[in-house]
N, C-alpha and C positions, 0 to 999 in steps of 0.2 A: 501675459507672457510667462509669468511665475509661475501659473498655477501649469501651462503645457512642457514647464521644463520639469514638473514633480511628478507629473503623470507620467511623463516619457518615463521617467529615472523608477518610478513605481512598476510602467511595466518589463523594465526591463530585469530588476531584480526580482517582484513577482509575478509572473504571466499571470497566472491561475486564477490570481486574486481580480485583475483587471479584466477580467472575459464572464458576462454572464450575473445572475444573479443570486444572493443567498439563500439560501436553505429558508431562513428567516423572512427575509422580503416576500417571497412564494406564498409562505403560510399566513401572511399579512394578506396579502390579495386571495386566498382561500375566507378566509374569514370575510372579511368584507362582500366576497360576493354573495357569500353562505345567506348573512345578515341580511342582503338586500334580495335576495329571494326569499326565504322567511316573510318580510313585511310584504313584499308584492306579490306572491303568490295566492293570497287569498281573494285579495282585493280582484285581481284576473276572477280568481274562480265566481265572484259574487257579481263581476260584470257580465258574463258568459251565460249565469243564468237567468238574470233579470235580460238578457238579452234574446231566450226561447222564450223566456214568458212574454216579451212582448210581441214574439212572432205570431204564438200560440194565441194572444189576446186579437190579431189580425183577423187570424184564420177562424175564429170563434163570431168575430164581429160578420165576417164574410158569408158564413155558415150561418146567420140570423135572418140574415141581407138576403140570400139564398131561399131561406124558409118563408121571409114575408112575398117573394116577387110570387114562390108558389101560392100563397096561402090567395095574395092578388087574381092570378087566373084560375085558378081551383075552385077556392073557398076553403081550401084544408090547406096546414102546414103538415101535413102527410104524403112522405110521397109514394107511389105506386108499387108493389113486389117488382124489383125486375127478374125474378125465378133463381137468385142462387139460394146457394145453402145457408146461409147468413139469418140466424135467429135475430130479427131485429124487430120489439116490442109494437114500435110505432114505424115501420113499414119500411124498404131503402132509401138511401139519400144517396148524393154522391159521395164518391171514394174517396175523392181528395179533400175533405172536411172532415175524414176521417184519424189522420196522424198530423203530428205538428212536429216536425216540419211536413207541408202539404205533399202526397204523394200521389201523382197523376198514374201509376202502375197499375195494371186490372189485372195480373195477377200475382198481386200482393197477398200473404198469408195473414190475416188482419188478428189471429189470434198471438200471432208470433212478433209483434211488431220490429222491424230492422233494427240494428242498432243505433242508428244516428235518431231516431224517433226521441222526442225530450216528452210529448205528452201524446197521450190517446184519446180521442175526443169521440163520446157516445151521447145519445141523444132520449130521453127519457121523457114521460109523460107526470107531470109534474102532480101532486097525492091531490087528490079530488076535480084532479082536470083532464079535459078529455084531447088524444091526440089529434084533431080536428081544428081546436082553436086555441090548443097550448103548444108550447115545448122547451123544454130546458136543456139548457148544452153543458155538458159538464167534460173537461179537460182533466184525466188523472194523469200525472206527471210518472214519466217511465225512465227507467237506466238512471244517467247521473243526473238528473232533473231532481229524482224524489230528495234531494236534499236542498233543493226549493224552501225557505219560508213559506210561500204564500201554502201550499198544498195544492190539491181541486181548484181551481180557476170553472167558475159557472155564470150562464148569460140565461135570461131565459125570455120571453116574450113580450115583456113588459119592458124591455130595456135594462133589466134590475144586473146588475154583475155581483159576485161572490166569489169568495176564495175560504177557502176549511181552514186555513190558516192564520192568515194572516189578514190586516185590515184592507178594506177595498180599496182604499187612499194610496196605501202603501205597497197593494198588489197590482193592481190596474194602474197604467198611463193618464 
């Protein structure tokens, strides 16, 4: 009952004072949030990318999956020209094993990749093997990915995975 008869008697001698907060108190909660974004903001950004690499590691796994069911009816992990313009070593695949995140779009500019793209995924003949009975898939990290740890994320037909970077333990799931 003391303290609402001091308060009343406070605001009635000073309005100004009783309404609102200080200048002081303000730049206290400026600080404080300052602080706690500083420490969480990285920690976000480090989840964010281990978060495309492990979609990228998906779509890489899915893309092997892919290459073995052909290699099953075929006998090649080669797959057929479909006639665009697309220089590709060891023959086309599909499109959406192309970009990570996967992009079902046919006409996508593959040289240009979109921006929301975190890795490009191309598909190479591995040094003294033939695209027939090999293939290596290698994932280069694009836009804000390249500051990825791991680097290249790579599968290849043996099961083996690699990363340019980083250790496979700590790249892969």
């Amino acid at each position: 009952v003391e303290m609402l008869k001091q308060k009343e008697k406070t605001m009635k001698t000073h309005p100004a004072r009783a309404l609102g907060f200080t200048l002081i108190e303000l730049m206290v909660v400026v600080v404080v949030v300052a602080i706690l974004t500083a420490v969480a903001y990285p920690s976000y950004r480090q989840h964010i990318l281990k978060s495309r690499r492990n979609d990228c590691e998906g779509i890489l796994t899915s893309a092997a999956s892919a290459l073995e069911r052909n290699r099953a009816v075929t006998g090649s992990y080669g797959y057929p020209d479909d006639g665009n313009d697309e220089n590709d070593a060891v023959g086309d695949w599909p499109a959406h094993f192309k970009l990570c995140p996967a992009s079902n779009e046919k006409n996508v500019d593959r040289s240009k990749p979109p921006a929301e793209t975190s890795y490009v995924v191309t598909r190479s003949v591995p040094t003294g093997g033939a695209t027939e009975t090999t293939f290596h898939l290698i994932a280069t990290p694009a836009g804000a990915q390249t500051a990825d740890k791991c680097g290249n994320l790579t599968l290849d037909h043996n099961g083996v995975k690699g990363a340019s970077k980083g250790s496979v333990a700590d790249c892969w799931r």
